[in-house]
C-alpha positions as CSV (number, residue, x, y, z in Angstrom):
1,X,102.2,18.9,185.3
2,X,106.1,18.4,185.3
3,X,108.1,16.6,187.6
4,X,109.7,17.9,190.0
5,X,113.5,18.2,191.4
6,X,113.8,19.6,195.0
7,X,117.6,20.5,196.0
8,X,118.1,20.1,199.5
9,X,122.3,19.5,199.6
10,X,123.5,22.6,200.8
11,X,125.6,22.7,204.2
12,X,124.3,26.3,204.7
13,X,127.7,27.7,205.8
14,X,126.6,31.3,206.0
15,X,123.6,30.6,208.0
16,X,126.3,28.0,210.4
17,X,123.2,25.8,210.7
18,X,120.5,23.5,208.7
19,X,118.3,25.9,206.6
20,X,116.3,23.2,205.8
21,X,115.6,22.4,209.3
22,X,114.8,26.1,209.7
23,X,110.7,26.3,211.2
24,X,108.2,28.6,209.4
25,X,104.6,28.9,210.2
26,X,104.7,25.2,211.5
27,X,106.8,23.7,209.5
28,X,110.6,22.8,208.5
29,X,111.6,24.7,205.3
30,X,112.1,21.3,203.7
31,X,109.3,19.6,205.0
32,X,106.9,22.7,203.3
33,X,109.0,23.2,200.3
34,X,108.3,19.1,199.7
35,X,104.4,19.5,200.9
36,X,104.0,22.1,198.1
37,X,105.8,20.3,195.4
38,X,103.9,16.8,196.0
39,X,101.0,19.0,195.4
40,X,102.0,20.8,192.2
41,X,103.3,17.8,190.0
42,X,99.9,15.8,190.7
43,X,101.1,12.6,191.0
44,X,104.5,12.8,188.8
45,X,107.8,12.0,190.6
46,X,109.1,14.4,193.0
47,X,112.9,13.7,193.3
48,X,114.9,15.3,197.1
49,X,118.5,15.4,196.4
50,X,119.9,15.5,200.0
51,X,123.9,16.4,200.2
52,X,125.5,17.8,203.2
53,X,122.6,16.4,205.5
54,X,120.5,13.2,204.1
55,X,119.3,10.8,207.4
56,X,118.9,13.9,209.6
57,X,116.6,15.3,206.8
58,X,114.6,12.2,206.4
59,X,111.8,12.5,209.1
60,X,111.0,15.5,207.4
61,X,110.3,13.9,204.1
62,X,108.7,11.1,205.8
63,X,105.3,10.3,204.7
64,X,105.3,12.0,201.4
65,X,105.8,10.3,198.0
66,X,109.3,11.6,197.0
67,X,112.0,9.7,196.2
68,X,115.4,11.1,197.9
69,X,118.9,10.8,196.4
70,X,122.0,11.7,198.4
71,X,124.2,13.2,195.9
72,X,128.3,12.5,197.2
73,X,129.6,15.4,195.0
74,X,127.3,18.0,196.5
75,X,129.8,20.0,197.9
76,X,131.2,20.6,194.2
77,X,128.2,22.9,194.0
78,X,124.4,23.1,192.7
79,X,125.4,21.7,189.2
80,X,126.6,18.7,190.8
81,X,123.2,18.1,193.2
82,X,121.0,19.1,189.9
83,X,122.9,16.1,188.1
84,X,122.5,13.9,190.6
85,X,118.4,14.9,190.5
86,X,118.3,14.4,187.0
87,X,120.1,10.7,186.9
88,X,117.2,9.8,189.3
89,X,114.5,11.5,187.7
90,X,116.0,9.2,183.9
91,X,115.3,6.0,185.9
92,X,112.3,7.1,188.1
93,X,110.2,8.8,184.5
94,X,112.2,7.6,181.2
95,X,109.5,9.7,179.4
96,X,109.8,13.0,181.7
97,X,109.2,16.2,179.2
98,X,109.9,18.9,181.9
99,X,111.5,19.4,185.2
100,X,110.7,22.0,187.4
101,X,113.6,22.8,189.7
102,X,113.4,24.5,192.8
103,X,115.1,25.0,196.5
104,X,114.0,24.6,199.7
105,X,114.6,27.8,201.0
106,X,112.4,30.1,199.3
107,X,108.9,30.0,201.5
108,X,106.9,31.5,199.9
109,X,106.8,29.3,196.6
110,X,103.1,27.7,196.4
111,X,101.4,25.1,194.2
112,X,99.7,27.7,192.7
113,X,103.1,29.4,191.5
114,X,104.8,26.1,190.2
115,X,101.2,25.5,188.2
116,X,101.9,28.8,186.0
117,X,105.7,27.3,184.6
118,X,104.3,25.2,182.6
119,X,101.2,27.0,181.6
120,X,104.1,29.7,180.6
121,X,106.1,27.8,178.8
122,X,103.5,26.2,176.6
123,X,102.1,29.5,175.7
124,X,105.6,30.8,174.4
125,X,107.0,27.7,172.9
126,X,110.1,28.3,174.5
127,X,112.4,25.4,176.0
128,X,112.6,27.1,179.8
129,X,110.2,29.1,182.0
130,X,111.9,30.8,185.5
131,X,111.3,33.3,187.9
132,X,111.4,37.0,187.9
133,X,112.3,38.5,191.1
134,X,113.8,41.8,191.3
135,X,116.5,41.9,188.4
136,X,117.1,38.3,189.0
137,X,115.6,35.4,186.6
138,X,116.2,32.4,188.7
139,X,114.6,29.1,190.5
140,X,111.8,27.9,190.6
141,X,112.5,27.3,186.5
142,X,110.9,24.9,184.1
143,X,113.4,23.0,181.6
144,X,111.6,21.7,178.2
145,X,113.6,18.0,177.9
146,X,114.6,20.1,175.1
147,X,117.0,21.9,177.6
148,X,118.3,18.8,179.1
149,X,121.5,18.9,177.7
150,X,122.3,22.4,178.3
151,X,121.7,21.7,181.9
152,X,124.6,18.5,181.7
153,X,127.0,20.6,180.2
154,X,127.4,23.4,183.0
155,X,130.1,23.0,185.5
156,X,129.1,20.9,188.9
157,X,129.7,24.3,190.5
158,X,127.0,26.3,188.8
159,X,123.7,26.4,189.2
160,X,120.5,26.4,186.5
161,X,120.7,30.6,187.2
162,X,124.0,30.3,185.0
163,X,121.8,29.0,182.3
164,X,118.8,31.4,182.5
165,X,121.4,34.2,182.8
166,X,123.4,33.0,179.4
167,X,121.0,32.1,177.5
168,X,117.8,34.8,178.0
169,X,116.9,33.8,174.8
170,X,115.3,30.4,175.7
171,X,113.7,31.6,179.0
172,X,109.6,32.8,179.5
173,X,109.5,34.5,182.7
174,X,106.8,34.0,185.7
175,X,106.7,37.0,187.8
176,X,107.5,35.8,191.4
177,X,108.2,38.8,193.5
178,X,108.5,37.1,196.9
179,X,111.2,35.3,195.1
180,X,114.0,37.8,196.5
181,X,113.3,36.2,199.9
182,X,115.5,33.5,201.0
183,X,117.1,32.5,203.9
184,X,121.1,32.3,203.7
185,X,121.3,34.2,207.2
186,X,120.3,34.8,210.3
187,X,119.3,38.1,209.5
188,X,117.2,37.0,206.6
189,X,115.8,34.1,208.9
190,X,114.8,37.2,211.7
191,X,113.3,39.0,208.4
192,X,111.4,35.9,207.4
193,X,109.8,35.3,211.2
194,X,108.7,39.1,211.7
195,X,106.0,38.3,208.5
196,X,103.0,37.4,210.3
197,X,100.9,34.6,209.6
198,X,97.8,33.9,207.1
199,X,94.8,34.4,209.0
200,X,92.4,31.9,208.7
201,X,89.4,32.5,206.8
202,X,86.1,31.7,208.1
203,X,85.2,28.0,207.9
204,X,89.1,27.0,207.1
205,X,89.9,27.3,210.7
């Protein structure tokens, strides 16, 4: 399993509060989008880069083995938070072969999901695996160390989807239709409420 970068910097100017603070089905956005990666990378690092917010984010992380970065540049943009993620993960896992990158605002991401990037990836040979939601290929993506220096040359204001969209001939896709959901307003956060939660199956309750 890779290891795995969870960006968590934003201010969330469009939603004018937290996102990762945001509650569904139980649980903070951050604190579920961290349960679910401790669970995919198995015991490999699991790096938070924390931004705009970092002690008011901690309780939420508390309790899990992550190790959180507050990245100073953050409001420079996503390339600047991923950067910051990556220095980490060099002194955290030297050795690291892939990263798996993902935010903390799309709920629907599962162990399950992040399990198929690499499986992807290995099976094509190629250097990144992402999502395919919609016409978008974006995050969660897989970078191959191969692909680490592509992901230090883009600009501190750009995110990995700048890569995946430049370079479509590196990237295996995972289809990840619940990918399109995220929550950047309150709209989108009413949207994201109105789903109704998993029923319990018998024996699980």
């Amino acid at each position: 399993m890779p290891t795995i970068l969870l960006l968590a910097a934003g201010s969330s100017s469009r939603l004018g509060r937290p996102k990762q603070l945001l509650r569904f089905q139980g649980n903070t956005l951050l604190r579920r989008a961290a349960e679910t990666s401790v669970m995919a990378a198995a015991g490999l690092p699991v790096v938070v880069v924390t931004g705009a917010l970092h002690q008011e984010l901690l309780p939420e992380l508390a309790g899990l083995p992550v190790t959180t970065v507050h990245c100073p540049a953050w409001a420079e943009g996503m390339g600047a938070s991923m950067k910051c993620g990556l220095a980490e993960l060099e002194k955290l896992q030297p050795a690291w072969t892939e990263v798996l990158v993902l935010l903390c605002d799309q709920p629907h991401v599962t162990p399950d999901l992040l399990k198929q990037f690499s499986v992807v990836r290995a099976a094509t040979g190629l250097p990144i695996a992402a999502s395919q939601y919609s016409s978008t290929t974006g995050v969660p993506a897989l970078f191959g160390r191969e692909a680490l220096p592509l992901l230090l040359q883009l600009p501190n204001a750009a995110g990995a989807g700048q890569l995946l969209k430049h370079r479509p001939d590196l990237v295996a896709t995972v289809p990840f239709p619940a990918g399109v959901i995220d929550v950047d307003t309150e709209a989108q956060y009413a949207e994201l409420l109105a789903i109704p939660a998993p029923v319990a199956s018998p024996g699980n309750e």
